[in-house]
N, C-alpha and C positions, 0 to 999 in steps of 0.2 A: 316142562323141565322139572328134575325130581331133583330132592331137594333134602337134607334134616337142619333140627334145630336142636341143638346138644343133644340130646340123650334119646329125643324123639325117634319114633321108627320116617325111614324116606317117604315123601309126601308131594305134591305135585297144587299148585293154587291156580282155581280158575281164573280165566281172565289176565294169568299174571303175566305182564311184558316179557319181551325176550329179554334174558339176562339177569330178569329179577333173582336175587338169589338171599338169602341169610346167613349165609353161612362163613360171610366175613364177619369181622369182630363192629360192632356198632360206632361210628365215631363218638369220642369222648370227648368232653372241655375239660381240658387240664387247667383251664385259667389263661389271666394272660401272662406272655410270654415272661420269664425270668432273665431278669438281666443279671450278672453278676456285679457282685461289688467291685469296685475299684481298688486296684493292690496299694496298699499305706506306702507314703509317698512320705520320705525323710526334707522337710524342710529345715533348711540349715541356711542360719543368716547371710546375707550379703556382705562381702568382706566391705562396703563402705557402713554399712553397720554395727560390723562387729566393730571396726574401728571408731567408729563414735560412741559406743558401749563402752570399749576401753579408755578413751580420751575423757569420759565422762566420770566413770569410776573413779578414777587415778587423781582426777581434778577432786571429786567428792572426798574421795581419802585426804587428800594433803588438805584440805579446807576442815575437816575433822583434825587432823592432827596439828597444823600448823597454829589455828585456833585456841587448841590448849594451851598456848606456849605465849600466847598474846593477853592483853587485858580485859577482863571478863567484868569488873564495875568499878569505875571508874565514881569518883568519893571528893565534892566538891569543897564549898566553904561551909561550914555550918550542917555538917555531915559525919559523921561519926565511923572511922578515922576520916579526919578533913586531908584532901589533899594527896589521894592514897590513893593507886590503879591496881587491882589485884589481876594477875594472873589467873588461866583454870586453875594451874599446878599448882598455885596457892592457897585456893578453896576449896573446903573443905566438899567431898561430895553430898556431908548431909544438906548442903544446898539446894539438892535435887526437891526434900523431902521434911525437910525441918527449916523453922527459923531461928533456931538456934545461930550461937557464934559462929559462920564458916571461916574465920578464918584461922591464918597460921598450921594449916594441912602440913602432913609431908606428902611425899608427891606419892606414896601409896597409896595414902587414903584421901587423894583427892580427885575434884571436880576434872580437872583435865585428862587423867589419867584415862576413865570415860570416855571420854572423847576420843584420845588415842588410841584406846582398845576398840571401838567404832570407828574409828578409821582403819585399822588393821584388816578388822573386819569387811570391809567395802573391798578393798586390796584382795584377800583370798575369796571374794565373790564372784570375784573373773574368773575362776577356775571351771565356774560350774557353767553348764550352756545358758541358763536360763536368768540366771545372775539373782537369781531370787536372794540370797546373802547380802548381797550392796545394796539391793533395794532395801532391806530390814535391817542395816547398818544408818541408811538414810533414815528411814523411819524415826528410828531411836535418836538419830541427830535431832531433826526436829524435836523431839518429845523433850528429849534435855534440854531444849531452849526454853520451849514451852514452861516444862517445871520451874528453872532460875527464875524465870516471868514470874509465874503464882508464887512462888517463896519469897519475892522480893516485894510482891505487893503486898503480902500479907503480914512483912512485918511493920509494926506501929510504930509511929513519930519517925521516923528514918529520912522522909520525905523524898522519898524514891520514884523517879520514872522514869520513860525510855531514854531519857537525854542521857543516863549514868548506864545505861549498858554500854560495856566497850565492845571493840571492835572485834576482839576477840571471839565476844560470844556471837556477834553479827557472824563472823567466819563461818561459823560451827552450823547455826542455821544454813550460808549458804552451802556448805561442803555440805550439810544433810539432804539439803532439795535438789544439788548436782547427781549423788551418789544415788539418792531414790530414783531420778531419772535414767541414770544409768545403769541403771540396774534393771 
């Protein structure tokens, strides 16, 4: 059987079986097989979900806001004012940050207002699919509680501890760990 090999002149091999030929293309290994990738797949919450997302938000907002509005330290016998529940709206927000005097704020410049701007915040973080805003409205709730904490232990002879935080600020932490979770 005759025969070429590209460019070769026709040529004939001894011996060679019938049908031996070269003159197909040699098998190749391309590798193995390619799979394609899988087309992006839009996962979008479970509407019992999202409904708990929102239930949870909304509860973290009003616990932020409702909070500012309640008694934030509570001022026993032998406490300097004796006798005295302050408000967020009352304290001052260098409370967050100084031991200075917080008190007698107007409610611009104060503690609560804070809190109600983080709670607003938790509120417009439904907006977004992934709620990442409420989660960091929560956050900052927390953190403001945290702060009141360290300002208030740091300052001297006052004789302050947890029994004189009010409930107020108790709110506020929990509206920040509802609103973090929901978010």
């Amino acid at each position: 059987m005759t025969h070429t090999h590209g460019s070769a002149p026709p040529h004939e091999h001894e011996g060679a079986a019938p049908g031996h030929t070269h003159d197909t293309a040699p098998d190749v290994d391309h590798g193995p097989p390619v799979t394609p990738a899988p087309a992006a797949v839009d996962v979008r919450p479970t509407a019992g979900g999202l409904a708990t997302r929102l239930v949870l938000s909304v509860l973290g907002a009003a616990g932020l806001i409702i909070g500012a509005f309640l008694d934030w330290l509570r001022f026993g016998e032998g406490m300097v004012p004796p006798g005295v529940g302050l408000t967020g709206i009352d304290v001052s927000n260098s409370i967050f940050y100084s031991t200075d005097d917080p008190f007698g704020a107007s409610f611009v410049e104060s503690a609560g207002l804070a809190a109600i701007i983080l709670g607003v915040l938790a509120l417009l973080g439904m907006a977004f699919r992934s709620g990442w805003l409420s989660s960091v409205a929560g956050v900052l709730g927390i953190i403001a509680f945290a702060l009141v904490l360290i300002t208030l232990y740091r300052v001297e002879d006052a004789g302050f501890d947890l029994s004189n935080v009010g409930i107020g600020l108790w709110v506020v932490l929990a509206g920040g760990v509802v609103a973090l979770i929901g978010g």
